[in-house]
Phi, psi and omega in degrees: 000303159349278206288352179274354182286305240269295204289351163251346135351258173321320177287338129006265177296325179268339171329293191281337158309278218305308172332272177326317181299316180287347208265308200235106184270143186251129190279127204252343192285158190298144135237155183251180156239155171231186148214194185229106222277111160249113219268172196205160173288151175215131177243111167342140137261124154230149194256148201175180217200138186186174166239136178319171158196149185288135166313313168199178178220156174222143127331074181274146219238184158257140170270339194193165195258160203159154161284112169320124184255300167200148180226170193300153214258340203226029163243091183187151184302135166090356140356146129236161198212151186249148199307133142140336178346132181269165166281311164198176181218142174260151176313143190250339186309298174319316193294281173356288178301311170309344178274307179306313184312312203276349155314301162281358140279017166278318185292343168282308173303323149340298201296297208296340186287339175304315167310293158276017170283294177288341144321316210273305178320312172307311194296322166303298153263026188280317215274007177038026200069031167262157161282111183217168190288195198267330175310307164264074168201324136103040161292329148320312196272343185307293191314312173248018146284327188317287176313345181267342176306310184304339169284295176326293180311332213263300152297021158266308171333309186292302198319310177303285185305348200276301167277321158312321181303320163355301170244157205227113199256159160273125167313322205222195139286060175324126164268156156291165164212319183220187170185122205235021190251173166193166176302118158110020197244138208259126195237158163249164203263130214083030159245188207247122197239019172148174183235167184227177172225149184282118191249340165298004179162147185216150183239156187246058219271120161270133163302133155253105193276187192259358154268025182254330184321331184292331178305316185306132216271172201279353179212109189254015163283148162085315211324159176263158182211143186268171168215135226195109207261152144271162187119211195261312164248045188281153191193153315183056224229130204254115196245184197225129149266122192263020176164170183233099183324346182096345216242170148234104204321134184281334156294292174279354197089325159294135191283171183223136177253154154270115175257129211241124174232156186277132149066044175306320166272049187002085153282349196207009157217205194245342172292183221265144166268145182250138199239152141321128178117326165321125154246139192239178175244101155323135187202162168190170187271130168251224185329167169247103185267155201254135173050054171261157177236166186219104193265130167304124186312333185272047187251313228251075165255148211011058168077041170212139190256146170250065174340116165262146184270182199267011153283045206351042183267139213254156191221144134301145176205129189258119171232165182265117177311191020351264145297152186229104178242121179043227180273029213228169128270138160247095176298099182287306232227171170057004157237159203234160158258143198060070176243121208280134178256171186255119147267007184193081144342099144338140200299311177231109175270178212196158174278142151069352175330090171281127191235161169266126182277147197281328159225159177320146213253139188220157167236107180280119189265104163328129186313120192212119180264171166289000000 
């Protein structure tokens, strides 16, 4: 009795195993995700890298020779000093005097050109419409009184300009960089006694490589440009591109655009200063490419895509690269719209490979900008 009990047990339990088995088949295919691929306008960034540089710098020089009287507390390296600011000052006495001399010699050559004027009048009339020279009329010494007032005024000028050089003002808005003077120190006129770098605007020269060039819009002056600094306290500036150098560096292959920023030490605004010597990263907008997709690289191996056909069967597809941008690929060729990608692979994916969506299939637009 036991064992016929036992043997219809068992034959039981596989009855209804076998049963289960047939009833719930179990599905081995991956499952994926998808989206659904739409194509869109996308206008290019391009990106690139350079150091701040001062728009120019100057040699300040002495105008005139002299003893150091004084000179400014922020004419000194790492200064900032603002335009017309003097710089330093020279003995004013030699200038003075030279100046009062040469008033008086304006004033003599007056007189005398006065002089010879009523000379020359008296001799006029004497001569009554008679013909006599030019001599005895006395238009030489005339000619060279003229001349000598031109001479005088011509060497007040000098004598004026001579004592304004005195004090020796900043051209610009100024950094300090160097200073190579002190009080009681005898300077001669043309050396050279420190440099300023121009703060009122700094420029930038970036490389361009020639696979962006093509990208570059046809007239890339006044375009606006970010200049985008790194690190811990990084931030942000808005520049301008004024001109393209022309040339192509003979090493790298590569061309240089200039980027121009106003006020780089916010002097004249509250933004954070960008000093020389910085290397920032530069980016601006180029071409607008028309119906392109812009796909994530890990999409993208060796210029192949993966498609489900309308079998939920994953297809290879081969497309054309455009571009390579941040983490993204822009595909001119070889995708269609509302064409599906496989977006999450199968470890090993296969031609004709039937997969299951992971979710309702929906239309999830590939990522693009405008």
């Amino acid at each position: 009795v036991i064992l016929a009990i036992g043997f219809g047990g068992m034959s039981a339990i596989k009855a209804s195993g076998k049963e289960d088995v047939d009833n719930e088949p179990v599905d081995t295919r991956p499952t994926v995700k998808i989206e659904t691929a739409i194509a869109e306008d996308y206008q290019v960034r391009i990106t690139s890298h350079g150091e701040v540089r001062p728009l120019e710098s100057t040699m300040v020089s002495a105008q005139v020779s002299g003893e150091v009287l004084t000179w400014h507390p922020n004419f000194v390296p790492g200064g900032l000093v603002l335009r017309g600011d003097i710089l330093f000052t020279i003995e004013l006495g030699t200038y003075e005097a030279a100046l009062l001399q040469a008033e008086a010699d304006l004033s003599l050559a007056r007189s005398n050109l006065i002089e010879e004027q009523a000379k020359a009048d008296v001799a006029e009339r004497e001569a009554k419409g008679s013909k006599v020279s030019d001599l005895y009329l006395r238009k030489p010494q005339m000619l060279s009184a003229q001349a000598s007032i031109k001479s005088a005024q011509a060497r007040l000028k000098i004598a004026q300009r001579d004592l304004n050089n005195c004090a020796i003002k900043a051209p610009y808005d100024a950094l300090g960089v160097s200073r190579d003077i002190g009080v009681g120190q005898y300077v001669n006129q043309g050396s050279q006694v420190g440099e300023l770098y121009n703060i009122e605007s700094a420029e930038i020269s970036i490389p361009i490589a020639g696979f962006d060039k093509e990208f570059l819009p046809r007239d890339i002056t006044q375009h606006k440009a970010i200049i985008s600094t790194k690190g811990y306290n990084a931030f942000t500036r808005e520049g301008k591109i004024t001109r393209d150098l022309g040339i192509i560096d003979q090493s790298t292959r590569m061309s240089q655009l200039v980027v121009k920023i106003e006020d780089p030490y916010g002097l004249k605004s509250s933004v954070t200063p960008l000093k020389f010597g910085h290397y920032v990263e530069v980016s601006f907008a180029g071409k607008t490419l028309n119906q392109v997709y812009r796909l994530p690289q890990e999409l993208v191996t060796n210029r192949i895509i993966w498609l489900l056909d309308e079998k939920q069967q994953m297809q290879p597809q081969r497309v054309e690269v455009l571009r390579e941008e941040g983490t993204y690929f822009l595909i001119s060729e070889g995708l269609q719209d509302q064409d599906i990608l496989v977006t999450t692979l199968p470890e090993y994916p296969q031609k004709g490979m039937k997969v299951k969506i992971a979710e309702p299939k929906e239309d999830l637009v590939v990522q693009k900008l405008l």
